[in-house]
C-alpha positions in Angstrom: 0.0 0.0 0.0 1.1 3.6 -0.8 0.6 6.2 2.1 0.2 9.5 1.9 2.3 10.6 5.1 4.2 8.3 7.6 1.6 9.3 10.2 -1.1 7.8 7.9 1.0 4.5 7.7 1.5 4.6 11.6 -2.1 4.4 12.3 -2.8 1.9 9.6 -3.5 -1.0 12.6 -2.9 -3.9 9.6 0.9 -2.1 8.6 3.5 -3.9 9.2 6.1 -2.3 6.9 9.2 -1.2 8.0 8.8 3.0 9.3 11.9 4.7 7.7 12.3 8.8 9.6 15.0 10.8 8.3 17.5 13.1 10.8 18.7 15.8 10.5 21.7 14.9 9.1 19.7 13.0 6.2 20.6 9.4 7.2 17.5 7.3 7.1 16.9 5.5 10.4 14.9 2.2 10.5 12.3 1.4 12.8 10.2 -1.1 13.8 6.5 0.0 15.1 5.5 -1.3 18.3 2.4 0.7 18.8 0.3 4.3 18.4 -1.2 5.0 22.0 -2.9 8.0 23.3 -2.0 9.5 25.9 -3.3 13.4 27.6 -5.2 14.3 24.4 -2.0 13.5 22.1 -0.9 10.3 20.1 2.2 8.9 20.5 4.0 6.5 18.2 6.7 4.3 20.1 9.0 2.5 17.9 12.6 0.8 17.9 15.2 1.2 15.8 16.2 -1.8 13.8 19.6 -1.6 14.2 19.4 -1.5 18.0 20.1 -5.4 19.9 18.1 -4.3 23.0 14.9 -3.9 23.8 15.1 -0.1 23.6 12.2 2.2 22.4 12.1 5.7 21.0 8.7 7.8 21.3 7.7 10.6 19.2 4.6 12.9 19.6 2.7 12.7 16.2 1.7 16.5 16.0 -2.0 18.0 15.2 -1.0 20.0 12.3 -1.2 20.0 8.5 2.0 18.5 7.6 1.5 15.5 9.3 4.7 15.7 11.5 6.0 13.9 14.9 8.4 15.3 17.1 10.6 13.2 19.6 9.7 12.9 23.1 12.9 14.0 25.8 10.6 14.5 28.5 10.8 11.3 31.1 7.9 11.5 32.8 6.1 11.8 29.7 7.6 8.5 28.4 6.8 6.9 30.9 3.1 7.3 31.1 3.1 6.9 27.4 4.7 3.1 28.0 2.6 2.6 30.8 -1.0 3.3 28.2 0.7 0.7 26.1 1.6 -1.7 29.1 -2.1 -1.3 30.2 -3.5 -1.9 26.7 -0.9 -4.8 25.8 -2.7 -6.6 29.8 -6.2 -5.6 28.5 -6.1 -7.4 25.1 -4.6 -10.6 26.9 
């Protein structure tokens, strides 16, 4: 399937593609998605990077605005509500 925006593939619940984010520099990073939670109003995307051999996670903030855009989360106490919505979610569907 062709998306229009990597936020549109993110909330796609039957993608599993590979989610492919570009840094600053312009090195593509690689990313597997581990889920799209909501958490205070906002949606979060937490994902980890491919090329990482622990169980490590990266969060981004998918912003409300017109160019479909996410930002990364630095904030620790806002990671860590955001992974525990997914921890609650992950014991609910079980």
């Amino acid at each position: 399937m062709v998306y229009e925006s990597i936020v549109e593939k993110l909330f796609d619940e039957n993608n599993d593609d590979v989610i492919e984010l570009e840094q600053g520099d312009g090195k593509l990073v690689k990313f597997d998605q581990i889920a799209v939670v909501a958490y205070n109003s906002q949606y979060y995307a937490i994902l980890h990077p491919i090329e990482l051999k622990t169980e490590e996670v990266v969060i981004f903030r998918i912003l409300d605005d017109d160019e479909d855009s996410m930002e990364l989360v630095v904030d620790e106490e806002i990671s860590k509500k955001v992974l525990e919505v997914y921890t609650e979610d992950v014991s609910e569907d079980d």
